[in-house]
C-alpha positions in Angstrom: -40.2 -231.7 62.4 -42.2 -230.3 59.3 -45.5 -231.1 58.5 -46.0 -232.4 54.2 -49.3 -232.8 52.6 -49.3 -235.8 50.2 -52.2 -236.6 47.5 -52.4 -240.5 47.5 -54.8 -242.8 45.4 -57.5 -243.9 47.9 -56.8 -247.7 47.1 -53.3 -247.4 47.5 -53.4 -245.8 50.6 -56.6 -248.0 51.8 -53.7 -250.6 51.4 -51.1 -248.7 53.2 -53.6 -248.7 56.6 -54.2 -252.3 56.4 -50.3 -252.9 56.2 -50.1 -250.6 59.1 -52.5 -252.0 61.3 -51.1 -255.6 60.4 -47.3 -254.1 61.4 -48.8 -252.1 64.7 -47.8 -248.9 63.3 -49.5 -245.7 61.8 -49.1 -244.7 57.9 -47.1 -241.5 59.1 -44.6 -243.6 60.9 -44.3 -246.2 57.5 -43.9 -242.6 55.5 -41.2 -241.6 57.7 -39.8 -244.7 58.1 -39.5 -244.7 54.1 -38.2 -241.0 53.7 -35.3 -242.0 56.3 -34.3 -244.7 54.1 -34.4 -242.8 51.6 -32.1 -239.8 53.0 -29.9 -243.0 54.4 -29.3 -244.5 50.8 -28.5 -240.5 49.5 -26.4 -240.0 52.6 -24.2 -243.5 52.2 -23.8 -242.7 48.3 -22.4 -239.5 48.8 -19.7 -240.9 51.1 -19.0 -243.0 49.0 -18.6 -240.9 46.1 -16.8 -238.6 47.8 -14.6 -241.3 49.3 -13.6 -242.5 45.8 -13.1 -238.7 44.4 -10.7 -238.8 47.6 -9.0 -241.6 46.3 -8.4 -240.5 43.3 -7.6 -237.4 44.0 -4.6 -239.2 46.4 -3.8 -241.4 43.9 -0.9 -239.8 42.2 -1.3 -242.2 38.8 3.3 -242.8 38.9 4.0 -244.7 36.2 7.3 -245.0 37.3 8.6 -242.4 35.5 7.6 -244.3 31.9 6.8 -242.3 28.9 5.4 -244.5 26.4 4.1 -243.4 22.9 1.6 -245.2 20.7 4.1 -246.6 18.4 6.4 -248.2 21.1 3.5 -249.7 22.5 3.1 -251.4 19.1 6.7 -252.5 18.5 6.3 -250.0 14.9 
């Protein structure tokens, strides 16, 4: 586990120890508690992304074998 330094407002984190104390927790388990939510969110919308690059990458786009040119689209 690494050790960070953060530089924090004094009200705001005045605010953040209250809300811990009210929750029975410490402001480094709230900070990590946040960071892992935010590595969850990155880690679920990479799958995702890569899940739909996967799919369309799989997705062979058949047309059924149609060639269709702008004027046939348009009766011209």
């Amino acid at each position: 586990m690494k050790k960070i330094t953060l530089a924090i407002e004094d009200e705001v984190l005045e605010q953040v120890k209250l809300t811990a104390g009210e929750q029975g927790t410490t402001v480094d388990a709230l900070v990590q508690e946040f960071f892992a939510t935010v590595a969850a969110k990155r880690r679920a919308n990479d799958g995702a992304r890569l899940a739909l690059l996967r799919l369309a990458y799989e997705a062979a786009g058949d047309i059924g074998g149609k060639n269709w040119n702008r004027a046939a689209l348009h009766d011209r």
